[in-house]
C-alpha positions in Angstrom: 39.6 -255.4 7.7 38.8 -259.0 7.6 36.9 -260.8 10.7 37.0 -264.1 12.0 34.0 -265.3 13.3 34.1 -269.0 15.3 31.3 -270.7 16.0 30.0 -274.7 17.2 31.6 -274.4 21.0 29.9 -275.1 24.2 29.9 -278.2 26.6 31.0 -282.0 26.1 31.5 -285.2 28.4 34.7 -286.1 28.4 34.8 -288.8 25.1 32.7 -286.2 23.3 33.5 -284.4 20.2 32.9 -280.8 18.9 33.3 -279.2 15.5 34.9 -275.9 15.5 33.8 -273.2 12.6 35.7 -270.2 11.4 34.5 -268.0 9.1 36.6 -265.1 7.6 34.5 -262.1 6.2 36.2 -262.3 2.7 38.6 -263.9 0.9 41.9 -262.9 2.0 44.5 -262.7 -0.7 47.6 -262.8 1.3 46.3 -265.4 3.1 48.9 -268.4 3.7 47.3 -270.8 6.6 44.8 -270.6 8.9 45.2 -272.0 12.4 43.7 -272.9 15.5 44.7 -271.9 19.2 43.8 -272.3 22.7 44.4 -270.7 26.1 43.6 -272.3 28.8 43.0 -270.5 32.3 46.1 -269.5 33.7 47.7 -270.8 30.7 49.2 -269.1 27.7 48.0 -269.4 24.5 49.1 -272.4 22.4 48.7 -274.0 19.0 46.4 -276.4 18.1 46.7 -277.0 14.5 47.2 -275.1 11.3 46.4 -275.9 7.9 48.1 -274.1 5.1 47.2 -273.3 1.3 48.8 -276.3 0.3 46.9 -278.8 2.3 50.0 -279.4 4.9 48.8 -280.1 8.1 50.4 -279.6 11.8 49.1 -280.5 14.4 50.1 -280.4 18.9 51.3 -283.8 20.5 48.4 -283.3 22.7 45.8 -283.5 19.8 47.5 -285.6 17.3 45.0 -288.6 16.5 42.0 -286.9 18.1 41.4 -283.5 16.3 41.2 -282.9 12.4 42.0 -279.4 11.2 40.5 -278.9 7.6 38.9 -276.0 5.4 36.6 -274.9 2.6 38.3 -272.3 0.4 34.7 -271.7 -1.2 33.3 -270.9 2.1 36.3 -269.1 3.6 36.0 -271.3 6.5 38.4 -273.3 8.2 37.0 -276.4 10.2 38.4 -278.2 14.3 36.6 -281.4 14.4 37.6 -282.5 17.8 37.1 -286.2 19.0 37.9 -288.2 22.2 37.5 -284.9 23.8 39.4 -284.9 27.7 38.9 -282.3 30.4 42.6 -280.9 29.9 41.0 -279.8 25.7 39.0 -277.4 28.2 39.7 -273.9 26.9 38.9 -270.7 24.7 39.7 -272.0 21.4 40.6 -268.6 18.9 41.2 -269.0 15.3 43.3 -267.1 12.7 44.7 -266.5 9.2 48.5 -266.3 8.3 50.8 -264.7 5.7 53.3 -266.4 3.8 55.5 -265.2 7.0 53.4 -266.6 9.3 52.6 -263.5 10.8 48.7 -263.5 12.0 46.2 -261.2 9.4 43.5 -261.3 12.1 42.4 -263.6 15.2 38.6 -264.6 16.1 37.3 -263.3 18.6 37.8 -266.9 20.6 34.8 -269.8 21.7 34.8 -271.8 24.8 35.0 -275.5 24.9 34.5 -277.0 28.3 35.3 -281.1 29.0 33.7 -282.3 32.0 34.4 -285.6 33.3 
């Protein structure tokens, strides 16, 4: 079974910026996109971005201009660089990989970003 494992959280002034790693275990063959998430307390969990095989990017309203989704198919690793960082970004940001049907292979196991003002 693959794993996910996120790293390069922690805490930011608002303005800030953090790079988000994910790392998957092994190449995953059915893999289709990864994508980022984030649950906020008291929140559910929502999408961030997603990158798929292709290159084709999405991204939320909330982070479009500010955060850069990207990956390295060599490294199995899938990259958040998140600029212009804002107290409301503050959350447990989770990773994971997608199949063709977007249905999630595996999640990480989730990193906290916190904004202060």
């Amino acid at each position: 079974q693959v794993q996910l494992v996120e790293s390069g959280g922690g805490l930011v002034q608002a303005g800030g910026s953090l790079r988000l790693s994910c790392a998957a275990s092994r190449t995953i063959a059915s893999m289709y996109a990864w994508g980022w998430y984030r649950q906020a307390p008291g929140k559910q969990r929502e999408l961030v971005a997603t990158i798929t095989n292709s290159g084709r990017l999405n991204y939320a309203d909330s982070v479009k201009g500010r955060f850069i989704i990207s990956r390295d198919n060599a490294k199995n690793t899938v990259y958040l660089q998140m600029n212009s960082l804002k107290p409301e970004d503050t959350a447990v940001y989770y990773c994971n990989v997608q199949d063709i049907l977007l249905l999630v292979i595996a999640w990480g196991q989730g990193i906290q970003v916190t904004v202060t003002r």
